[in-house]
C-alpha positions as CSV (number, residue, x, y, z in Angstrom):
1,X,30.2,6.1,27.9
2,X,30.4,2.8,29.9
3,X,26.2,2.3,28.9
4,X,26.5,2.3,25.5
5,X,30.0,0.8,25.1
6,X,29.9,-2.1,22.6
7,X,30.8,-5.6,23.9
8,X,34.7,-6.9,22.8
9,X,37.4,-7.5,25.0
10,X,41.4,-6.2,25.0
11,X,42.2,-10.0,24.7
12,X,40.3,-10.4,21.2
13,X,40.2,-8.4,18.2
14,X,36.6,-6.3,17.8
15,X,34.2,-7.4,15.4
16,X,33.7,-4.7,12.9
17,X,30.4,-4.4,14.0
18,X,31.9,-3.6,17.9
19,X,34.5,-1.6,15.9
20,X,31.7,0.6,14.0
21,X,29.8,0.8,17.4
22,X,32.8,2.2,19.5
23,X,32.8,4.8,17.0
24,X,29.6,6.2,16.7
25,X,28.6,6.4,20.8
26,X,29.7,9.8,21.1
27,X,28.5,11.8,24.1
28,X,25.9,13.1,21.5
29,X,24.4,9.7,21.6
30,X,24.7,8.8,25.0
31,X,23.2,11.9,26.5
32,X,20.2,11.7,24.4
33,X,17.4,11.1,27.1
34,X,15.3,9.1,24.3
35,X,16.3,5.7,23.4
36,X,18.2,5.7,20.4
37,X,19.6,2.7,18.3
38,X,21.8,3.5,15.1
39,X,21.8,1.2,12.1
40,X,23.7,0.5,9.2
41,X,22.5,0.3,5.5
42,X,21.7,-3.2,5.7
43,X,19.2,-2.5,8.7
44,X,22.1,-3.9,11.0
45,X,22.2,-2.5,14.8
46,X,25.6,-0.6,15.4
47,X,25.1,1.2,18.5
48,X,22.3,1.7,21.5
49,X,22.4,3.9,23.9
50,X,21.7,2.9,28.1
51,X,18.2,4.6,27.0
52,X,17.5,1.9,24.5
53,X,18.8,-0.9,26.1
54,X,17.0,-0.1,29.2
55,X,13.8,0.5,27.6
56,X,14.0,-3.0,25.3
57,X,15.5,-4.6,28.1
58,X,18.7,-6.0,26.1
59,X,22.1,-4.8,26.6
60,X,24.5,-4.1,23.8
61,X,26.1,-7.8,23.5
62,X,22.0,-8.7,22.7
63,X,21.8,-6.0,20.2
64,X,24.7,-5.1,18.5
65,X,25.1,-6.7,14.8
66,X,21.5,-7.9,15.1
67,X,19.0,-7.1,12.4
68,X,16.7,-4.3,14.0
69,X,13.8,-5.5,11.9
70,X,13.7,-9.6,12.7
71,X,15.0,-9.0,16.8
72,X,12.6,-6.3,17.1
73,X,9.7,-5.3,15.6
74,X,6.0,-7.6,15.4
75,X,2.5,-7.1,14.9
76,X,0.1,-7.0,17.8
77,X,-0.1,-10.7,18.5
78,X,3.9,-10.8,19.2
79,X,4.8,-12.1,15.7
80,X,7.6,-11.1,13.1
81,X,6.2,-8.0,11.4
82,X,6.6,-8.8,7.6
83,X,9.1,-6.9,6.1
84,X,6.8,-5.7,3.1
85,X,4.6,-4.3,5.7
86,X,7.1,-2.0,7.8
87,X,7.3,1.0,7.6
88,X,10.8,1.6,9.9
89,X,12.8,-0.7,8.2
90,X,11.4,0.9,4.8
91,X,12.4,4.4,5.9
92,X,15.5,2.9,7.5
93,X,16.7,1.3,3.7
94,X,15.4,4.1,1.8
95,X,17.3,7.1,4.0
96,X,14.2,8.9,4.6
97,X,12.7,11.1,7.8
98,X,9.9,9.0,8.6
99,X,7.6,8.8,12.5
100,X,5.4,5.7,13.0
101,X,2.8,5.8,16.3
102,X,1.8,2.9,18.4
103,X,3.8,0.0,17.1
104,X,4.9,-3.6,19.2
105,X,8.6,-4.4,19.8
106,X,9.9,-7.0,21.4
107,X,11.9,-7.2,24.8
108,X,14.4,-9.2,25.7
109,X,12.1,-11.0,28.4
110,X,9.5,-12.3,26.1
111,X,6.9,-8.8,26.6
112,X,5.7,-6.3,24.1
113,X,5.9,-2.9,24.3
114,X,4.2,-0.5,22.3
115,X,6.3,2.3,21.1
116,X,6.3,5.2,18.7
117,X,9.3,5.4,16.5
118,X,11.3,8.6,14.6
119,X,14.2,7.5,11.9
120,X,16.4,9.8,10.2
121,X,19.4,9.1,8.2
122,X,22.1,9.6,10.2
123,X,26.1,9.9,9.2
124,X,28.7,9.5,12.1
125,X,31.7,10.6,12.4
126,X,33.3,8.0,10.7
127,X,31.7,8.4,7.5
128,X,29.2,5.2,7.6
129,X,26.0,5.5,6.8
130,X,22.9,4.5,8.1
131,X,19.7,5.8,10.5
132,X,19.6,7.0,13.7
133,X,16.3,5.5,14.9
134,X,14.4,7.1,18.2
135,X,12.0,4.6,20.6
136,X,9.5,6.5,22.8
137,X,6.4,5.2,24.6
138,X,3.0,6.7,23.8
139,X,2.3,9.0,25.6
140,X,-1.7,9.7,27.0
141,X,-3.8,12.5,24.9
142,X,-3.5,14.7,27.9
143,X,0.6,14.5,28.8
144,X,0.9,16.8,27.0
145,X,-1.9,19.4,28.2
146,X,-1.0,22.3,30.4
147,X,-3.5,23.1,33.6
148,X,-5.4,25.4,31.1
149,X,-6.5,22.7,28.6
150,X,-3.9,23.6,26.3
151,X,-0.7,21.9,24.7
152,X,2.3,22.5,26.8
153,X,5.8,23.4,25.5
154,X,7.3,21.0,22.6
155,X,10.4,18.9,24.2
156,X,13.2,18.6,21.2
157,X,11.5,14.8,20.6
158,X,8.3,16.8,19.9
159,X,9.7,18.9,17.8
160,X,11.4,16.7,15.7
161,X,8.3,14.3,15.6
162,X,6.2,17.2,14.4
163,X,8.6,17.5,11.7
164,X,8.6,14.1,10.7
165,X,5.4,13.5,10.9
166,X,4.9,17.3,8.7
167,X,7.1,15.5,6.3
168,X,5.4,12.2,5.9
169,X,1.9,14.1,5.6
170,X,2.4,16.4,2.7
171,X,5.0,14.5,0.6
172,X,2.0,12.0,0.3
173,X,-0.4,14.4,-0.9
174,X,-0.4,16.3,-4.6
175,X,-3.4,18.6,-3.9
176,X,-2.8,22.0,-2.4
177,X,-5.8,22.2,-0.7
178,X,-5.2,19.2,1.0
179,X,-1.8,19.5,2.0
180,X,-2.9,22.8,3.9
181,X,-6.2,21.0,5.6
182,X,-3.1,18.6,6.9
183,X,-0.5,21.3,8.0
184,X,-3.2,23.4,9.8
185,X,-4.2,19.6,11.5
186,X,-0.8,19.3,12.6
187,X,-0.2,22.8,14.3
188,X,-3.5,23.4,15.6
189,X,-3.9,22.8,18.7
190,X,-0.2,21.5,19.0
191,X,1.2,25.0,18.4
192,X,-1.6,27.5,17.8
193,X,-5.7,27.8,18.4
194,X,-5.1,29.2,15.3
195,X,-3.4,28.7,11.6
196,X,-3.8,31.2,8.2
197,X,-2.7,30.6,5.1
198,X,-2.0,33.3,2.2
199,X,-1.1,32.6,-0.8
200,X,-0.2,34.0,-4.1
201,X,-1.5,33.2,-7.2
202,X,0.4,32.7,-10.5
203,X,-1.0,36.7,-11.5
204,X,0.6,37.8,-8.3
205,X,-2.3,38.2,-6.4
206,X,-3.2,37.2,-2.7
207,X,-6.0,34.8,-1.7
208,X,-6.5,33.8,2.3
209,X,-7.4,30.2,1.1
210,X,-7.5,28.8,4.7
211,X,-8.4,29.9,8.3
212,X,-8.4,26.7,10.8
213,X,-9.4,27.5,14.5
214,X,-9.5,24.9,17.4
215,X,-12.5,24.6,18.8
216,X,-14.6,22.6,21.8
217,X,-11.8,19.8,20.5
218,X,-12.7,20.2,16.8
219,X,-10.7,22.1,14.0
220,X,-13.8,24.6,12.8
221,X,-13.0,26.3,9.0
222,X,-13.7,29.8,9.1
223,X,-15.3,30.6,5.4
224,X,-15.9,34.0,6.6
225,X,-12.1,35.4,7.0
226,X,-11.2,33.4,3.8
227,X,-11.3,34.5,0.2
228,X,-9.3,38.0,-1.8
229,X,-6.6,40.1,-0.5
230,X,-5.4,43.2,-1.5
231,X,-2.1,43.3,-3.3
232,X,1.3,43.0,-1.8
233,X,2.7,46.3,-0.9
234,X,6.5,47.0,-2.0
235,X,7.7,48.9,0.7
236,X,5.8,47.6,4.1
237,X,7.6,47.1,6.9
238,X,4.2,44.8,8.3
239,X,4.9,41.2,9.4
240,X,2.8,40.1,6.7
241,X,3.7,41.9,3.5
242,X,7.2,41.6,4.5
243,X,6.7,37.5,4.7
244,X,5.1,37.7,1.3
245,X,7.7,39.4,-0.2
246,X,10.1,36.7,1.1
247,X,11.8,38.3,4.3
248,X,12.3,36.0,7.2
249,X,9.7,35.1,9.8
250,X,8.5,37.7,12.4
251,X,6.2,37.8,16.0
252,X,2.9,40.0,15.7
253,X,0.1,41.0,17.5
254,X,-2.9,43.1,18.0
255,X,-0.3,46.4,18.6
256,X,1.4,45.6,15.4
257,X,-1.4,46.6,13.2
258,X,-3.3,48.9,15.9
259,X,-1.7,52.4,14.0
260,X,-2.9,53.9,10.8
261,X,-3.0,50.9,8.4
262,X,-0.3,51.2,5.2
263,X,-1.8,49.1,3.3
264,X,-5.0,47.1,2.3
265,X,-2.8,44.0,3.9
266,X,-2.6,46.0,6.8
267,X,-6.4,46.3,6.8
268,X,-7.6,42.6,6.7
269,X,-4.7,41.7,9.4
270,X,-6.4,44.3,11.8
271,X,-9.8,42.4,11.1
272,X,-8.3,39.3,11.4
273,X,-6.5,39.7,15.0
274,X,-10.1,41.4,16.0
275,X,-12.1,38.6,14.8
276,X,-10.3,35.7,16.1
277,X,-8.6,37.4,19.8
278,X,-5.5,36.3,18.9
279,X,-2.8,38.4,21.6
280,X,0.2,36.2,19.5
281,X,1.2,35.3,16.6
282,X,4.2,34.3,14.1
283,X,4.7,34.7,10.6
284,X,6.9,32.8,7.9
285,X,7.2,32.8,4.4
286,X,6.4,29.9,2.3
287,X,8.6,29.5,-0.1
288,X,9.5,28.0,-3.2
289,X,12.7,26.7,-4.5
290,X,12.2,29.6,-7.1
291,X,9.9,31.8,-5.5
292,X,7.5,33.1,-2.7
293,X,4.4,31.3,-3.0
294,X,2.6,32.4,0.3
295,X,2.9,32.7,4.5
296,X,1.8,30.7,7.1
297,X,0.3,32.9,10.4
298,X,0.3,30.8,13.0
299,X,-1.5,32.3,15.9
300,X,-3.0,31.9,19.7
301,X,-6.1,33.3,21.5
302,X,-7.2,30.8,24.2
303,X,-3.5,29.9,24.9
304,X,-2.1,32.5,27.4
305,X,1.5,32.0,26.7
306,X,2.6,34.5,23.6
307,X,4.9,33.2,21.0
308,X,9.1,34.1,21.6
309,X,11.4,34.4,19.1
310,X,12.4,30.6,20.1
311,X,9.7,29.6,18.2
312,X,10.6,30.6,14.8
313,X,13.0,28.0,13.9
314,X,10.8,25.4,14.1
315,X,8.0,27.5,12.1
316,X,10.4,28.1,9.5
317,X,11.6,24.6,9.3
318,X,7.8,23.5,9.0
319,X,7.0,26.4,6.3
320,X,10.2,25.0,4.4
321,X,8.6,21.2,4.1
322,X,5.0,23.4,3.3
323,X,6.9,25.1,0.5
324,X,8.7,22.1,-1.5
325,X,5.1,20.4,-0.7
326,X,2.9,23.3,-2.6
327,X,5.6,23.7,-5.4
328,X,5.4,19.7,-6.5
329,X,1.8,20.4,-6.1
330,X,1.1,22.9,-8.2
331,X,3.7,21.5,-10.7
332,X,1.6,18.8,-11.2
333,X,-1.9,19.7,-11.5
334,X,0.0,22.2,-13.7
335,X,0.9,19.6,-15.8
336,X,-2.1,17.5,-15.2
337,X,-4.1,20.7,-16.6
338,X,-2.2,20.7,-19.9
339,X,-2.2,17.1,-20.0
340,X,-5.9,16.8,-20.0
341,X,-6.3,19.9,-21.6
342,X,-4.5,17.8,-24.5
343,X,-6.6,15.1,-23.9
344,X,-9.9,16.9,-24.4
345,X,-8.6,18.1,-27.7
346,X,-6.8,15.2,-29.2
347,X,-10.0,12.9,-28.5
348,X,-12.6,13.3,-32.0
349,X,-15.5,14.0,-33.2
350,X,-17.6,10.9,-33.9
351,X,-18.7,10.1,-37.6
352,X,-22.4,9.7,-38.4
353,X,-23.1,6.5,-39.7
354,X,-26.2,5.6,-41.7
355,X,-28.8,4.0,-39.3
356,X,-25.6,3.1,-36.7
357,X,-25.8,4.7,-33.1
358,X,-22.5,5.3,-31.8
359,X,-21.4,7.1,-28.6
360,X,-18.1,7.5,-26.5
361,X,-16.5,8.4,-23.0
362,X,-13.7,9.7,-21.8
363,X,-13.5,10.1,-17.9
364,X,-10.4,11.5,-16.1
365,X,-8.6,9.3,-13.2
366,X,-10.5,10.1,-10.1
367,X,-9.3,12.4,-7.2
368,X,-7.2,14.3,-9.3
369,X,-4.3,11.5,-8.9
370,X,-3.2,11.2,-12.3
371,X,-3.2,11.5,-16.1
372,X,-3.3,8.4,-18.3
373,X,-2.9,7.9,-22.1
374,X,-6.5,6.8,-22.7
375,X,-7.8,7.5,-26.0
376,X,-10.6,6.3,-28.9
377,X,-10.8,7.0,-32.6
378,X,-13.7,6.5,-35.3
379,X,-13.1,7.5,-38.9
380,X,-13.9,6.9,-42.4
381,X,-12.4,4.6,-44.5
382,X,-14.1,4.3,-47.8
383,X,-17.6,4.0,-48.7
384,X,-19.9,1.8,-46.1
385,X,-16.5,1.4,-44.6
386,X,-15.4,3.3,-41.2
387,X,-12.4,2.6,-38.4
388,X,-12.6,1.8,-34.8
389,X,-9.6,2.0,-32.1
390,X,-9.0,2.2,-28.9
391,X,-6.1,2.2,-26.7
392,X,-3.8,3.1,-23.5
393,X,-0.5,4.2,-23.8
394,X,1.9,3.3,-20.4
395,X,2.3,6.0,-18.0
396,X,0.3,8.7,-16.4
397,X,1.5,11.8,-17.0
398,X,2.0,14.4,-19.6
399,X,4.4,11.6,-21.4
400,X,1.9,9.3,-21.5
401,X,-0.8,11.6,-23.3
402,X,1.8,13.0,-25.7
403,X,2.1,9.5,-26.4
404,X,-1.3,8.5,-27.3
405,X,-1.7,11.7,-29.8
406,X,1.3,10.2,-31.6
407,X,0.3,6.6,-31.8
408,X,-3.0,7.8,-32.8
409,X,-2.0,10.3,-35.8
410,X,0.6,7.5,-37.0
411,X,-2.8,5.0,-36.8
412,X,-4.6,7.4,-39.0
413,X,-2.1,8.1,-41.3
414,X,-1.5,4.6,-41.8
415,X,-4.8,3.2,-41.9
416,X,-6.2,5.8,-44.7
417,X,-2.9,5.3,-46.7
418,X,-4.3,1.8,-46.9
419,X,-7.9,1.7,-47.1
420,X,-8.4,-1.6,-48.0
421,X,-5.9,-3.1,-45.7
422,X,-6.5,-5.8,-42.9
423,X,-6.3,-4.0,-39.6
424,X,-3.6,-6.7,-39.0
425,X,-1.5,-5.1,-41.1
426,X,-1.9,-1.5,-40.1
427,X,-1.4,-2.3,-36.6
428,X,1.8,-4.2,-37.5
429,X,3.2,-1.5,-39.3
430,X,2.0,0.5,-36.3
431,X,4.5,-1.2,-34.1
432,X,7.6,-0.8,-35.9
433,X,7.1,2.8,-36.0
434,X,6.2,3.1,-32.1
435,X,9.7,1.1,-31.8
436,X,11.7,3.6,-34.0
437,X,9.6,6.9,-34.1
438,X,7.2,7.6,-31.4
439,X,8.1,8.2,-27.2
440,X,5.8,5.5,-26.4
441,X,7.0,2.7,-24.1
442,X,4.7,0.2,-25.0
443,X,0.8,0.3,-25.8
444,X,-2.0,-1.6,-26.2
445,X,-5.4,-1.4,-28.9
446,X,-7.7,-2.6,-30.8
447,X,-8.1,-1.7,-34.1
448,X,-11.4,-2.6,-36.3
449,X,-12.8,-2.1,-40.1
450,X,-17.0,-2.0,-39.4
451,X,-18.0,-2.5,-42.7
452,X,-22.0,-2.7,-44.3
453,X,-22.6,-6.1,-46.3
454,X,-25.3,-6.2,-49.4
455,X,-27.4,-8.2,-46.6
456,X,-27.8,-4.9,-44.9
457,X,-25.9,-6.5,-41.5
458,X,-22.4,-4.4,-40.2
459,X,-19.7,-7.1,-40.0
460,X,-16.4,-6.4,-37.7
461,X,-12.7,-7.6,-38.8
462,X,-10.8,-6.8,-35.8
463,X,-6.8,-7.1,-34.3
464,X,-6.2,-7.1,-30.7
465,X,-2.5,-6.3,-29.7
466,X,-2.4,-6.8,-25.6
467,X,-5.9,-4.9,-24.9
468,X,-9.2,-6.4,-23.2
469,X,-11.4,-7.9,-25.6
470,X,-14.5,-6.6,-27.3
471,X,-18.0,-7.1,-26.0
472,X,-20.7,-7.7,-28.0
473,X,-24.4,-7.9,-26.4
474,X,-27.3,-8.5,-28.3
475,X,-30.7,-6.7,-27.9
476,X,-31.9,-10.4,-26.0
477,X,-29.4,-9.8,-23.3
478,X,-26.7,-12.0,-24.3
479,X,-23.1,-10.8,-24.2
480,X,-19.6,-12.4,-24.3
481,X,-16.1,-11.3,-25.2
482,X,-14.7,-11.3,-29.1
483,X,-11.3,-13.1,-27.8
484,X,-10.2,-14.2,-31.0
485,X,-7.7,-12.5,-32.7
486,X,-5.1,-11.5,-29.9
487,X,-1.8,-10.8,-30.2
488,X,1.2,-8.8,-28.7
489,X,0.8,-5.6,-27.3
490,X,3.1,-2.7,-29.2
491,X,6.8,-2.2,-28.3
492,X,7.7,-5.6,-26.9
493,X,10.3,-5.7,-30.3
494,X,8.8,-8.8,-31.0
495,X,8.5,-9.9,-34.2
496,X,5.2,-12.3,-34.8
497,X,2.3,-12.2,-37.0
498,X,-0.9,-10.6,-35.8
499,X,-4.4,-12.3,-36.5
500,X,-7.4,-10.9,-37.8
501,X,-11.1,-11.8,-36.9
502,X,-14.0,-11.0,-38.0
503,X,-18.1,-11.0,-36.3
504,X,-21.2,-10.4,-37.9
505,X,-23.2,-8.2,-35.7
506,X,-26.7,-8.8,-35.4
507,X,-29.1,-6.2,-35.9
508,X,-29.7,-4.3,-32.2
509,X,-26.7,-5.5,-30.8
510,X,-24.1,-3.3,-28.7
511,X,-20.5,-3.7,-29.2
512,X,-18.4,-2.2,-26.6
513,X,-14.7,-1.2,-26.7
514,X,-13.0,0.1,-23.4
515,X,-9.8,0.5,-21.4
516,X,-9.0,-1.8,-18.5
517,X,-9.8,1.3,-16.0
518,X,-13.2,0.0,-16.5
519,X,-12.2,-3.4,-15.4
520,X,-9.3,-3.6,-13.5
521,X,-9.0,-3.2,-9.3
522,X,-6.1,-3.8,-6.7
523,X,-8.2,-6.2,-5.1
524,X,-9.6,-8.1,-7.6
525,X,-8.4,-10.6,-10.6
526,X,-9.0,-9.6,-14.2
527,X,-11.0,-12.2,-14.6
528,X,-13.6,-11.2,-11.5
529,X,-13.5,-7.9,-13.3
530,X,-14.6,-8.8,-16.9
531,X,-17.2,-11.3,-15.7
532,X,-18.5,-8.2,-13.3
533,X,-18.4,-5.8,-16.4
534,X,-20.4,-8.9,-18.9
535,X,-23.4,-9.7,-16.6
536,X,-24.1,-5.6,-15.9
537,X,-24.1,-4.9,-19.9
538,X,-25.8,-7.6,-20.6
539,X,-28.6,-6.3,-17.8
540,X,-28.5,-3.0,-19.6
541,X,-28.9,-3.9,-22.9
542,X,-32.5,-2.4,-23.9
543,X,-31.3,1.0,-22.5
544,X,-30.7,3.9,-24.7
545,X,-26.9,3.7,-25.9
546,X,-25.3,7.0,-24.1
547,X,-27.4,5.6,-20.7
548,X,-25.3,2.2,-21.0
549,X,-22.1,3.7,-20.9
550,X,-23.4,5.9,-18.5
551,X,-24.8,3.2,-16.3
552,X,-21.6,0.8,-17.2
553,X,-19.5,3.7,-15.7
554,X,-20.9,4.0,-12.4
555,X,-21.8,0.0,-12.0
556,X,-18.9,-1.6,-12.8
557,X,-15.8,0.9,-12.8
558,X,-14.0,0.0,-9.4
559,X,-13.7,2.4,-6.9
560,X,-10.3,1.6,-5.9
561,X,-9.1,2.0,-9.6
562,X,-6.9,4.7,-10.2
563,X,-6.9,4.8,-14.0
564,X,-9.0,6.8,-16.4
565,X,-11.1,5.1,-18.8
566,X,-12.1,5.6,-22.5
567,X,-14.9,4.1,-24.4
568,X,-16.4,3.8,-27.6
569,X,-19.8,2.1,-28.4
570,X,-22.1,1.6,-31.0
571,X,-25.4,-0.2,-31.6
572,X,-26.4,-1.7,-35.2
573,X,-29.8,-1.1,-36.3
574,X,-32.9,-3.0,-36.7
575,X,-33.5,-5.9,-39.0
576,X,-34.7,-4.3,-42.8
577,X,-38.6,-4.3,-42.7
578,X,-40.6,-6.0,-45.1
């Protein structure tokens, strides 16, 4: 205990960081061979064990009560590591399981060492909290390689770094496939030469939706072993079905399917040993919070050592974090389905309009990542008189497309019990009843009355509350933005009067509504965006309407832009001939 003691004297009374500190260097701490610093919630060294202080070259009077972030951690050139950058102090504040590889800290003679990290909350025994934080040096691609070529036995650090590092990769992933492509890349060839996955589908039936085999140093997907299964059998005593059904993990191998087979199960699983060689393997139940949703075979071939029961723990605890993984998964593209199923379905059918080309798109968020409350709307009014809209509710999820079915049926209802009505005044009605009635947080659109003069031209009165502005591009290639007529997006709760505008559009012209999905990127101002999305129509203008927004969509939409986009178009007619 002397190595890790914290610095005071019997002549002074300890600090209440020394205090904390005596407190938590148990023997658990001080016999860990890794070095190991605990914090506090502020980020605040409390304790370090001879390990840490050895490896960091500081002793405890150097360390304790220190922030761990500012004394410790930089970037590669030896300077402080922002804190809006780091990941440790981040998982260290937010009480979360995190591993982070080949990082610099600083030692207490001036040098940097490169280090991979572990943090974990951590509660001693006298009920503070904070994060027990683990230092190790990298370690070479091959230290851990037996004689064979093969991973060696997992020290405890290795174990619980695999389980970090399990964690961090599939909490950050909402696709199924995915989040199996990563499990089976952190397993094979660390555990396995090879990993299987089963799993069952919401009818109860069994699909082998990934076999991953290492390779000449590559993972290799085996198409051929993947695909149907038969159903789950209810009374099997096999590895497999049993693991389906839920029971607890299990060793097989080639002799536990070489009898007469029970089942169609027990079928494939004789194939599958004699097509991949494997002489061991384990077998664990994915599960649910509610129920079973597959098993994970993890097996070996090249690898001469067989699997023990040792192992099981730590395949459980891995199938655990695959299980809570797969459930939020399928939750949301679950509700992601429904949501855009919604969408499809709320969005209309265009009007035809005498001699007026109009066209629209709707296109999804890319990669899957989220729902959005996009929408467009066209409708009659009256006689040579029709509606435009557009709009995005806040939020991307399920909430957010509820939301723009109910800001668009109030817009309807409101707008056609008012025909005649300045779009001003619809949208401001609009807003008090998305501040008392509907579950929208706030939302931006455009409404617009297109209406056909005696002269034959289509003129626009348009209100804009908080949405990018209209473009309007002439068939000679001129565009620019209709920014009059702005005003407050709706559920701010504030009270102010909303202007009208109105254009004449000239005969061959495109006007263009959109969403900012269009427009908007991470990287680049709104402005930089708009000016991108004015020059490109402006290029496209002589092409056929559906092939602009087309061509707009695959120009100028960002590909680091998460949202979904809707759009609406229309292009006014010639001039009248003769």
């Amino acid at each position: 205990m002397d190595d890790v003691a914290a610095p005071g004297t019997a002549d002074f009374p300890m600090s209440g960081h020394q205090a904390l500190s005596d407190a938590l260097l148990d023997k658990k701490l001080d016999n860990m061979a890794a070095a190991a610093i605990v914090v506090d919630d502020a980020g605040l060294i409390v304790a370090a064990n001879s390990a840490a202080q050895s490896l960091l070259d500081r002793d405890a009077m150097d360390l304790i009560g220190q922030d761990s972030h500012d004394l410790l951690h930089r970037d590669q050139h030896g300077h402080p590591m922002p804190r809006t950058r780091c990941q440790m102090r981040k998982a260290l504040l937010t009480r979360r399981t995190r591993h982070g590889d080949a990082e610099w800290f600083a030692r207490g003679d001036g040098t940097l060492v490169q280090l991979s990290w572990l943090v974990t909350p951590y509660t001693p025994d006298s009920g503070v909290t904070g994060a027990l934080a683990l230092l190790y040096e990298r370690q070479e691609e091959d230290s851990h390689q037996s004689e064979d070529g093969y991973s060696a036995p997992l020290t405890e650090l290795d174990r619980l770094t695999l389980l970090a590092e399990t964690t961090t990769q599939l909490t950050s992933t909402l696709d199924v496939d995915e989040a199996l492509h990563r499990l089976a890349a952190l397993t094979v060839p660390r555990l396995a030469d090879w990993a299987v996955f089963d799993l069952l589908t919401e009818h109860d039936e069994v699909r082998r939706v990934l076999v991953m085999h290492h390779k000449d140093g590559i993972l290799v997907e085996r198409d051929d072993l993947q695909g149907p299964m038969p159903p789950v059998p209810e009374e099997s005593p096999m590895p497999l079905s049993r693991a389906l059904r839920g029971a607890a993990s299990a060793l097989a191998g080639p002799a536990t399917y070489q009898g007469p087979p029970d089942s169609g199960i027990a079928v494939e699983q004789q194939r599958l040993f004699t097509e991949t060689g494997m002489h061991s393997a384990v077998i664990a139940p994915i599960r649910g919070l509610r129920d079973v949703l597959g098993a994970l075979t993890l097996g070996r071939a090249q690898r001469h050592d067989a699997f023990t029961p040792a192992d099981l723990p730590l395949l459980e605890d891995l199938t655990r974090r695959a299980g809570l993984a797969l459930d939020n998964a399928r939750l949301y593209q679950r509700q992601r389905k429904v949501a855009e199923t919604m969408q499809r379905h709320l969005l209309p059918q265009l009007p035809t309009l005498p001699g007026l080309q109009m066209t629209a798109r709707y296109v999804p968020a890319p990669d899957a990542s989220s729902v959005g409350g996009d929408w467009y709307d066209a409708f009659a009014l009256a006689a040579h008189t029709h509606a435009l809209a557009i709009g995005d509710v806040v939020g991307h999820d399920l909430d957010a497309a509820a939301g723009m079915a109910q800001v668009r049926n109030m817009l309807r209802a409101f707008a056609w019990s008012r025909p005649e009505a300045a779009p001003s005044a619809v949208v401001t009605r609009l807003d008090e009843a998305v501040m008392h009635i509907a579950e929208v947080p706030m939302a931006t659109m455009i409404l617009a009355r297109l209406t056909l003069g005696d002269d034959a031209l289509w003129r626009l009165r348009w209100t804009n509350a908080g949405h990018p502005p209209p473009l309007l591009v002439t068939h000679d290639g001129q565009a620019r933005y209709l920014d009059e007529a702005h005003g407050m997006l709706l559920g701010t709760g504030v009270n102010r009067p909303r202007p009208d505008a109105v254009a004449v559009l000239p005969p061959q012209a495109t006007l263009l509504l959109y969403t900012d999905g269009l427009i908007e990127s991470p990287q680049h101002s709104l402005d930089r965006g708009l000016d991108r999305l004015r020059r490109h129509a402006a290029s496209l203008a002589h092409r056929p309407l559906g092939s602009f927004c087309d061509a707009l969509l695959e120009q100028v939409r960002p590909d680091d832009n998460d949202d979904d986009v809707a759009m609406i178009a229309l292009r006014t007619p010639g001039p009248p001939q003769g």
